[in-house]
C-alpha positions in Angstrom: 13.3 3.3 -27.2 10.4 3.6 -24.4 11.8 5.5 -21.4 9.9 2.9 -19.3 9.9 -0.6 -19.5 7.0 -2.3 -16.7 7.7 -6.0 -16.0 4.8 -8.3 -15.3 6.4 -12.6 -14.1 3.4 -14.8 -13.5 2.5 -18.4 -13.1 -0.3 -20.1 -12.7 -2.4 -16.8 -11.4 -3.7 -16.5 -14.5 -7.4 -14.7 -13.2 -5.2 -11.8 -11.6 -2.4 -11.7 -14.4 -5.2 -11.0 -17.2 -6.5 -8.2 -15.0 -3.3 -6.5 -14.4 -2.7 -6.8 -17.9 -5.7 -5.4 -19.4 -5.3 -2.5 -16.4 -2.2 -1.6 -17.7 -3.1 -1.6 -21.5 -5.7 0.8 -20.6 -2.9 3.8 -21.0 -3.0 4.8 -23.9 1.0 5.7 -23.6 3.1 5.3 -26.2 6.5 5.5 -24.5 6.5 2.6 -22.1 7.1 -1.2 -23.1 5.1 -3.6 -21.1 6.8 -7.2 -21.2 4.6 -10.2 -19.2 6.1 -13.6 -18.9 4.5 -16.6 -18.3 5.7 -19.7 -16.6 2.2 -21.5 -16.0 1.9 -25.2 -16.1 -1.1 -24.4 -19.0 0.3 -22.3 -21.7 -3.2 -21.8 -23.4 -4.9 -19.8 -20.9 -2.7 -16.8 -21.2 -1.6 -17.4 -25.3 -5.5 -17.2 -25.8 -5.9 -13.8 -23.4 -3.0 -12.4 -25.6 -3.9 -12.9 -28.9 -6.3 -10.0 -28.3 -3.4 -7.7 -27.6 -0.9 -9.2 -30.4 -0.8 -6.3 -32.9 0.0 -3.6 -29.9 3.6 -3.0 -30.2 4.0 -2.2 -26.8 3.9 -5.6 -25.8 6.2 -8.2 -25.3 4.8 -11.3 -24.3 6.9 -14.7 -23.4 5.5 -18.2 -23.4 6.5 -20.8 -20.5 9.4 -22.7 -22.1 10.2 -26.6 -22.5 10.3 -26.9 -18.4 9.2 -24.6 -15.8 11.2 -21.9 -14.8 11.9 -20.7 -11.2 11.1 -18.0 -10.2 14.4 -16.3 -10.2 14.9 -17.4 -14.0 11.1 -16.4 -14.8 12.4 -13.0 -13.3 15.3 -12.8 -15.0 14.4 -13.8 -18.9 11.3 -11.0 -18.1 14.1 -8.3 -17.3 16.9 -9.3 -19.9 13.8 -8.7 -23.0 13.3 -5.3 -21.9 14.6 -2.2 -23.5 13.8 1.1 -21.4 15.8 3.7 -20.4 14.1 2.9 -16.7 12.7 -0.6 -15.6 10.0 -1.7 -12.9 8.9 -4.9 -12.1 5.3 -5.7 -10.3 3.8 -9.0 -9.5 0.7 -10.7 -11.7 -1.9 -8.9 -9.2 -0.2 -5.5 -8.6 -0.6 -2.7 -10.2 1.9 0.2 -11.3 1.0 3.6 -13.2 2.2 3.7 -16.6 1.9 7.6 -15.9 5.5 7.2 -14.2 6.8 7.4 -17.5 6.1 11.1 -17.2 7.6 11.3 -13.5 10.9 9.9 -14.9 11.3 12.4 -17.4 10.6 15.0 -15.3 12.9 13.6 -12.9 15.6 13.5 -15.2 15.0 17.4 -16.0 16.0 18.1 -12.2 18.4 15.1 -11.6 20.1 13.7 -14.9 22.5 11.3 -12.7 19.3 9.5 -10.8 19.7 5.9 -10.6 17.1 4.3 -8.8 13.3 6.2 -8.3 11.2 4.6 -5.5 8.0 5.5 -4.3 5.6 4.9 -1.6 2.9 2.3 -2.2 0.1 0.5 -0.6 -1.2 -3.0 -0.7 -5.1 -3.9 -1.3 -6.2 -7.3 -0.5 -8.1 -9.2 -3.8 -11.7 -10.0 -3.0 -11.6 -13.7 -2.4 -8.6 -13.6 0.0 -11.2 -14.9 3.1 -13.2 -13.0 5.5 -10.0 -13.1 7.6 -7.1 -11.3 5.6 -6.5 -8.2 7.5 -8.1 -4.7 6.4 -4.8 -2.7 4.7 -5.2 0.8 3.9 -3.7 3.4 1.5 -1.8 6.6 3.1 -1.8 9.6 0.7 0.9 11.9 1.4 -0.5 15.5 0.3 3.2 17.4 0.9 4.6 15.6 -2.7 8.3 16.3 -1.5 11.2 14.3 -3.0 14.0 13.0 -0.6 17.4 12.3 -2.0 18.7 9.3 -0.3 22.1 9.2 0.5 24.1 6.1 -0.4 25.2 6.0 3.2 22.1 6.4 5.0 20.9 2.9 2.7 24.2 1.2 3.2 23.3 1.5 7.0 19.7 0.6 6.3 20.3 -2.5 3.9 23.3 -4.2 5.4 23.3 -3.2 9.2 19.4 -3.0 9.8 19.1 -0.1 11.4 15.3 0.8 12.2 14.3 -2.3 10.3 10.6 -3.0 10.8 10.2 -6.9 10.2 12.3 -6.3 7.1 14.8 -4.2 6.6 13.5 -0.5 5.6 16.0 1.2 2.4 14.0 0.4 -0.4 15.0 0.9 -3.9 14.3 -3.1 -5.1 13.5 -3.2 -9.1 10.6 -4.3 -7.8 7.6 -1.8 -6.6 10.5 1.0 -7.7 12.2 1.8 -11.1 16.3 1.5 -11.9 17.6 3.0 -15.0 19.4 1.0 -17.5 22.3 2.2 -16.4 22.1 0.8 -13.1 20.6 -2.2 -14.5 23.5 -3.3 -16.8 25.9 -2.1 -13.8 24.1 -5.0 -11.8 23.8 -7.7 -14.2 28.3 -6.9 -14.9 29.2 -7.2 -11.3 27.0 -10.4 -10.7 28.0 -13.1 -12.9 26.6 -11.4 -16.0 22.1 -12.1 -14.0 20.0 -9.2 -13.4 18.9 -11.9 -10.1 21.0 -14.7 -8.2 19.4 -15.3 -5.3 15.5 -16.6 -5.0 14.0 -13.6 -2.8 14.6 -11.6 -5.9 13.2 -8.3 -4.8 16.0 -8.5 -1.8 17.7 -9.1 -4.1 18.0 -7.0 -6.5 17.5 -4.1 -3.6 20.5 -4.8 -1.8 22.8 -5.0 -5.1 21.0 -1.2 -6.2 22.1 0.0 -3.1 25.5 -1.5 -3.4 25.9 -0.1 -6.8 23.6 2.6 -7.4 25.0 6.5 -7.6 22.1 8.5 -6.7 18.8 8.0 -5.2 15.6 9.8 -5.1 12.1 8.7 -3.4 8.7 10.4 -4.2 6.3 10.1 -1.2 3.1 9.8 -3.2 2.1 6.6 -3.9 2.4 5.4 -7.6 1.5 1.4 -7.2 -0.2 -1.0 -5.4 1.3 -4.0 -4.1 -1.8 -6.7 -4.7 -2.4 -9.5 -2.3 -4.8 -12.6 -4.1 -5.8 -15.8 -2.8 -2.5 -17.0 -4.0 -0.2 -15.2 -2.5 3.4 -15.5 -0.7 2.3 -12.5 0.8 -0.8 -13.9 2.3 1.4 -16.2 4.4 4.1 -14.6 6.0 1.8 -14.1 9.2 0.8 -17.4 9.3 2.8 -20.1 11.3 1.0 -23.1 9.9 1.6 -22.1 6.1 4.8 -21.2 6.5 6.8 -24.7 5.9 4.5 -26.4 3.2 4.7 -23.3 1.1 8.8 -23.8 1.8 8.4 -26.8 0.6 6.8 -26.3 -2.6 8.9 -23.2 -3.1 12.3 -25.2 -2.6 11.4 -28.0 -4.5 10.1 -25.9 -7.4 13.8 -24.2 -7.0 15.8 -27.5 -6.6 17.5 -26.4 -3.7 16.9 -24.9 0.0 19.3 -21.6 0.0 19.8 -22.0 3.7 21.8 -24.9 3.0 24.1 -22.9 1.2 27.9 -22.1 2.7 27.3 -18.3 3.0 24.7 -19.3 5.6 27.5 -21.5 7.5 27.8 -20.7 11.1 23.7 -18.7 10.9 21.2 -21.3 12.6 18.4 -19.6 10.8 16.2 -21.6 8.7 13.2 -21.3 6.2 10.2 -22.2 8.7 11.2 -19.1 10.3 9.7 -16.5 7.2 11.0 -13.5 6.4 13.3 -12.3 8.4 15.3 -15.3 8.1 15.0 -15.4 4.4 15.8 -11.8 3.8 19.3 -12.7 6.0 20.1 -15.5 3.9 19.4 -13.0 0.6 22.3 -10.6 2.3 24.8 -13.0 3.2 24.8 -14.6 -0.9 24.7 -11.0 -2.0 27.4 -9.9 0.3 29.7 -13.4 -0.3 28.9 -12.5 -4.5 30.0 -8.9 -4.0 32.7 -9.1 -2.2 31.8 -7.3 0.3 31.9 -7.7 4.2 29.8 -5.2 7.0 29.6 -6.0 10.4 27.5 -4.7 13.1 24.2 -6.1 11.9 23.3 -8.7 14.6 21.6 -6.7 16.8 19.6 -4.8 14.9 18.9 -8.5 13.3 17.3 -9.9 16.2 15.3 -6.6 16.8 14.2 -6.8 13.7 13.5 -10.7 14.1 11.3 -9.7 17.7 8.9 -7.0 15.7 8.4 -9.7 13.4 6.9 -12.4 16.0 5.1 -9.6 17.2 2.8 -9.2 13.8 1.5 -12.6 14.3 -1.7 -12.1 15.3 -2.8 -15.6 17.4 -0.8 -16.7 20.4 -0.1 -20.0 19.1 1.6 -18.6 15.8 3.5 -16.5 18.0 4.7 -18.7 19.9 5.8 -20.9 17.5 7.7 -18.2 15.7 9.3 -16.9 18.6 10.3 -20.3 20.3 12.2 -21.0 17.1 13.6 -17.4 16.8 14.3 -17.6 20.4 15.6 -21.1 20.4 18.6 -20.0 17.3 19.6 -16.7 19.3 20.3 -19.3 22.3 22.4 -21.3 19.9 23.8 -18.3 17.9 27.4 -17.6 19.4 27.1 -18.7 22.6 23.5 -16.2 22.8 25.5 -13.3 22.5 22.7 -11.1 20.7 19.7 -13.2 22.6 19.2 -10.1 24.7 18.5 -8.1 21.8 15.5 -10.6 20.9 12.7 -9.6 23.2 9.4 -10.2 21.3 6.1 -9.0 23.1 3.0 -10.3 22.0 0.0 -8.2 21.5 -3.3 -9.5 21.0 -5.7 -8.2 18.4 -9.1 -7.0 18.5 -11.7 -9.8 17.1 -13.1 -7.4 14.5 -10.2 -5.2 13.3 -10.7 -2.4 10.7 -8.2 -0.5 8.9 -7.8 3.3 9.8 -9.5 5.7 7.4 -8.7 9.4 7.9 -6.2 12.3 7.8 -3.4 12.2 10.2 -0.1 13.4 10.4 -0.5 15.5 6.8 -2.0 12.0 5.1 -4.7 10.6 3.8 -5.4 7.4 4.8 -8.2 4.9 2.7 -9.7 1.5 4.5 -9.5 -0.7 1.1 -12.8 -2.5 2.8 -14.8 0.9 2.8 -13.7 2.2 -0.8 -15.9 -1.0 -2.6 -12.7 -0.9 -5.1 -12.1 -4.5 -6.7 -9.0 -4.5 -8.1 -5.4 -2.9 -7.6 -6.5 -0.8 -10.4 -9.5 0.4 -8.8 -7.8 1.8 -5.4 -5.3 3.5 -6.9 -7.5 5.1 -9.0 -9.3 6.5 -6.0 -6.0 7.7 -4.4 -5.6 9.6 -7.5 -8.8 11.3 -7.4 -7.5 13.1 -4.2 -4.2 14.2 -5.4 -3.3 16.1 -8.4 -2.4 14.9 -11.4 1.0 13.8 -12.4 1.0 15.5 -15.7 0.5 18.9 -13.8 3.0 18.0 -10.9 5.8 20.4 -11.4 9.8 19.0 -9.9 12.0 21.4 -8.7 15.1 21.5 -6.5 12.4 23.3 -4.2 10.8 19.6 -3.6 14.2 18.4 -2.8 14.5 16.7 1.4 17.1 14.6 2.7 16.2 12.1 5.5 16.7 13.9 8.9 18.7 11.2 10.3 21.1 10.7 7.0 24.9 10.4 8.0 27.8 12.7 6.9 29.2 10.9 3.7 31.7 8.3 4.2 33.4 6.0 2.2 31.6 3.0 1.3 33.4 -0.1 -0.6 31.6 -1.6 -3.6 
């Protein structure tokens, strides 16, 4: 059995799908299973790429079926035909190393009971994307020190927002992280025998690890890059006037628009308000599935909600975004938590560039000054810089805990 199983959905991004795939063949690994599933609306393009890589056993590769899957389905066939002790999942133009194959066995050697591995990552912008997608950079942390998570201190994170960002900030999704199979099973028997239920399947699938999951461990080096192509959800979520037609298209792709459902009853949050909103309305199904009630949230929420509106980067997106955001808190119990909404816009220099440097003990890359052209491509140049993971030694030494994680309390699952 491989002790890591990478998971590759796609459709209809077939230019960036082949190049993660044929990035990821590159190892020459035998231990981890590579399974990529493809719900395009033209099977031939990717049965043709494939047919190159049909004799590596490896690979598991799944043809779009008699209709076309959502994306929650597309996710869930591509986890259910894996088989490794540990599973990740990575979008058609990221890019994960296969190396963490090693990591996990290592890992293993110092923590046999760890559940869920995460891992810093970085996102690089495909060439392609337009002149005006933002610079990103990479941060390479050079101190390599593990931090065991308490459940707890994620609990807080995940279903109280506390210091969320414009999401909420606790990590440990199957996606851009890895869950063992333990943890994976555990998940797919509490919820209605699905790896995935609700559409934002990365939410997903993090707030149900955390809910679950027995022991948690995060490595601060980067070990994948979250890729952002032309196509892109992610090249959206700043962007007021995208926002609703690529709703639309998602929804009626789905069948449904999940803030219609009754576990959003009472909420007056809707899709055309992007992420924030969307990542509420992935708690509140995961919370009504589970079980499982936690309040104390709304304030942090609407924080949450405010740093959001404040990424927008024109005025009129802004204010579009923050008149509806402000517009629901009015409505929202009488505006009992519209005092917590206070979002301040700050305008961006015309020509912005990405910070390259060390600061703080890190490393940090402009993607625009390294003249890498694929996901690939930067990581490998993060890697350069940093040892490799075959002669990264764990011990308990390594070991932090987050200087703000609670005593233990009891936590219902």
């Amino acid at each position: 059995m491989a002790k890591l199983s990478i998971c590759v959905p796609s459709r209809n991004r077939q230019i960036w799908f082949q190049e993660t795939i044929r990035a990821l063949l590159e190892s020459p690994r035998e231990d981890v299973e590579f399974v990529f599933a493809d719900n395009s609306d033209d099977a031939s393009i990717m049965a043709e790429f494939m047919r190159a890589h049909a004799k590596d056993p490896r690979v598991t590769f799944l043809s779009p079926g008699p209709v076309v899957y959502s994306m929650v389905d597309n996710w869930e066939r591509t986890v259910a035909a894996s088989s490794g002790d540990w599973v990740t999942v990575i979008g058609d133009d990221d890019y994960v190393d296969p190396d963490l194959a090693s990591v996990l066995r290592k890992v293993e050697l110092m923590l046999p009971d760890v559940e869920a591995f995460g891992w810093s990552y970085a996102s690089f912008t495909w060439p392609g994307s337009g002149e005006a997608a933002p610079d990103t950079n990479i941060a390479l942390d050079l101190t390599h020190h593990f931090i065991e998570i308490p459940r707890e201190w994620l609990i807080r994170r995940a279903y109280l927002w506390v210091d969320a960002t414009t999401t909420p900030t606790h990590g440990f999704s199957i996606y851009h992280s890895a869950l063992s199979r333990r943890l994976v099973e555990r998940i797919r028997q509490r919820f209605n025998g699905r790896y995935f239920e609700h559409p934002t399947v990365d939410f997903d699938s993090s707030f149900k690890s955390v809910l679950l999951g027995k022991r948690f461990l995060m490595w601060q080096r980067p070990l994948s890059i979250h890729g952002v192509c032309p196509l892109s959800i992610s090249s959206i979520i700043f962007d007021a006037k995208r926002i609703p037609s690529a709703n639309a298209n998602f929804f009626a792709e789905l069948g449904r628009d999940f803030f219609e459902d009754a576990t959003m009853a009472g909420l007056p949050f809707d899709s055309n308000m992007g992420v924030p909103a969307s990542i509420l309305a992935t708690q509140q199904w995961v919370k009504h599935s589970a079980g499982f009630s936690i309040d104390g949230w709304q304030e942090n929420f609407a924080r949450c909600c405010a740093n959001y509106c404040a990424r927008f980067r024109s005025r009129e997106d802004f204010d579009v975004i923050a008149g509806l955001y402000r517009s629901s808190f009015a409505r929202w119990e009488g505006g009992r938590y519209a005092h917590a909404f206070d979002p301040v816009y700050t305008e961006m220099p015309a020509s912005y560039a990405a910070f390259s440097g060390i600061r703080d003990g890190k490393i940090y890359l402009s993607n625009r000054n390294t003249g890498a052209r694929t996901p690939q491509e930067i990581y490998e140049v993060m890697s350069a810089l940093a040892p490799p993971l075959e002669d990264i030694v764990i011990d308990p030494t390594m070991l932090r805990r987050p200087a703000d994680a609670p005593v233990a309390e009891p936590v219902p699952a």
